[in-house]
N, C-alpha and C positions, 0 to 999 in steps of 0.2 A: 220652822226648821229647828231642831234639835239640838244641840249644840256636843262638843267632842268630850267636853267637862260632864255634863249630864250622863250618856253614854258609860265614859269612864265611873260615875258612882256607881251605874245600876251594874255595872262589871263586877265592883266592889263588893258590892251585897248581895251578890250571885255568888260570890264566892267564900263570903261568910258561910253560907252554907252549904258548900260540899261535903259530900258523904253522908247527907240529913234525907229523912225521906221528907217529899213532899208530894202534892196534890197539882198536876198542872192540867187547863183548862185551854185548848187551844181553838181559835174559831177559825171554818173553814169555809164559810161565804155563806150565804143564805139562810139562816138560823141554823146551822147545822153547827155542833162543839163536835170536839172530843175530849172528854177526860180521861186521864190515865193517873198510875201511883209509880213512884220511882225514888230514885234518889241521883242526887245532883254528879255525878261523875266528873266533871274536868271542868275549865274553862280556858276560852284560846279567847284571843283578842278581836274576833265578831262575832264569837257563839259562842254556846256554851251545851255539853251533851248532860242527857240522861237516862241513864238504864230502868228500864223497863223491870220490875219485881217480877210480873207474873210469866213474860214471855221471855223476862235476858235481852229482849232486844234493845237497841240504843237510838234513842231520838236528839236531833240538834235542833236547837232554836238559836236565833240570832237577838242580840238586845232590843233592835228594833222591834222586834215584836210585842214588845212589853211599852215601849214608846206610845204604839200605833194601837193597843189594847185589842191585840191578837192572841194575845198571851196570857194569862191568870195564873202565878203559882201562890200558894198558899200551904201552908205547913198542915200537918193532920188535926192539929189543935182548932184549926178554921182561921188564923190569923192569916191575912192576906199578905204577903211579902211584897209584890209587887205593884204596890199602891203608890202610883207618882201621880204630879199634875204636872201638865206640862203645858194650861192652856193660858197662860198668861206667860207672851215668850220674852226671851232676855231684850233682844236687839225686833227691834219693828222697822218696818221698810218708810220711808218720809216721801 
């Protein structure tokens, strides 16, 4: 499990960049992605949107996605933003 602290950085760093374009890479079960190009529009306190360049339109993601590696954003330079580990957790069950 995840912890509220962890969560709250990747909020953080989500929001370092708003108004940046970035690259998000989103999986939707069965080796299927989609990629899209945007730029980070807003963030609320369990998502966070992004507009769409080519169509305007506006996509939410939630931070858990990026947790659960549902999620890939990454800057147009190719730098991954969303590069966490989270497999070595705080607190372990006895």
């Amino acid at each position: 499990m995840v912890s509220k602290e962890s969560l709250l950085k990747i909020k953080q760093d989500v929001e370092c960049y708003i108004g940046q374009e970035i690259f998000v890479k989103a999986n939707i079960g069965r080796n299927k992605s989609i990629c899209r190009k945007g730029i980070i529009d807003s963030t609320y306190s369990n998502l966070f949107v992004v507009k769409d360049n080519e169509t305007a339109s506006k996509m939410t993601y939630n931070y858990t996605d990026i947790v659960t590696n549902a999620l890939e954003i990454s800057l147009p330079t190719g730098e991954i933003i969303s590069n966490y580990d989270f497999s070595t957790p705080k607190y372990t069950r006895l």
